[in-house]
C-alpha positions in Angstrom: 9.7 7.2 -2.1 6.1 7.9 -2.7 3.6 4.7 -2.6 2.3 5.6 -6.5 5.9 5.5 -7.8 7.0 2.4 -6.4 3.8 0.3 -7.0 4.3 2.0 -10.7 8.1 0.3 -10.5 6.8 -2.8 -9.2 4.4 -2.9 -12.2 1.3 -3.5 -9.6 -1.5 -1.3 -9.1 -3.1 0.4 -5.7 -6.0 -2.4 -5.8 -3.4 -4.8 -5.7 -1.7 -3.3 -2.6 -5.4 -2.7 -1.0 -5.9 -6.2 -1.9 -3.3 -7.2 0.9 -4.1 -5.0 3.4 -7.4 -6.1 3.6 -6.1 -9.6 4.1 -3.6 -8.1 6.5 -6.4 -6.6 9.0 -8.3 -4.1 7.5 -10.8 -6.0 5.8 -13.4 -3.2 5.5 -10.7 -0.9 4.1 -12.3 0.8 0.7 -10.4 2.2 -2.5 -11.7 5.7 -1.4 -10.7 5.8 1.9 -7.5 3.6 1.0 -7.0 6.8 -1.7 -6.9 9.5 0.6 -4.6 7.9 3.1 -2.2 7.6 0.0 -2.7 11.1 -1.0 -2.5 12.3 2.2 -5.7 13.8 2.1 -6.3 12.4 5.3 -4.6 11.9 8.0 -5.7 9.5 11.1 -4.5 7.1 13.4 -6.0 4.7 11.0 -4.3 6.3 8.0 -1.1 5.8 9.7 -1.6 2.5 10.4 -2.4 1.6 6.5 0.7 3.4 5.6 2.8 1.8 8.1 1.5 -1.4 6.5 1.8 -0.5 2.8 5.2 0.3 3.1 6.2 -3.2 4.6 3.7 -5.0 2.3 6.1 -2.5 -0.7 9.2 -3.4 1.0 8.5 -7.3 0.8 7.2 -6.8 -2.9 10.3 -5.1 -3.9 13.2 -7.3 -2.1 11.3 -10.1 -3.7 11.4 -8.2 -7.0 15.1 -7.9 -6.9 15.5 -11.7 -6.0 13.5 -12.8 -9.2 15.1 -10.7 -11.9 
């Protein structure tokens, strides 16, 4: 499932995920850049990586999501 449509379910926003994945190693990661990773605008080693990672940082959101309703 796309990363827009599943923050969108988890009622959090892209600064939110960006928010972790700076605290999660890429601490000079910006909204732009962060953008076209997730509109695969660009595509990188890097960009790989941060997608890798948002989807685990998503996965965690959303089994925790499940647990609290």
């Amino acid at each position: 499932m796309d990363i827009k449509v599943r923050l969108l379910i988890l009622g959090k926003k892209q600064v939110d995920l960006l928010g972790e994945i700076q605290k999660r190693g890429f601490p000079k990661l910006s909204f732009s850049q962060f953008s076209r990773y997730v509109n695969k605008r660009e595509i990188s080693p890097q960009g790989n990586k941060v997608l890798d990672l948002s989807d685990a940082i998503l996965e965690e959101w959303e089994s925790k999501a499940i647990f609290t309703e």
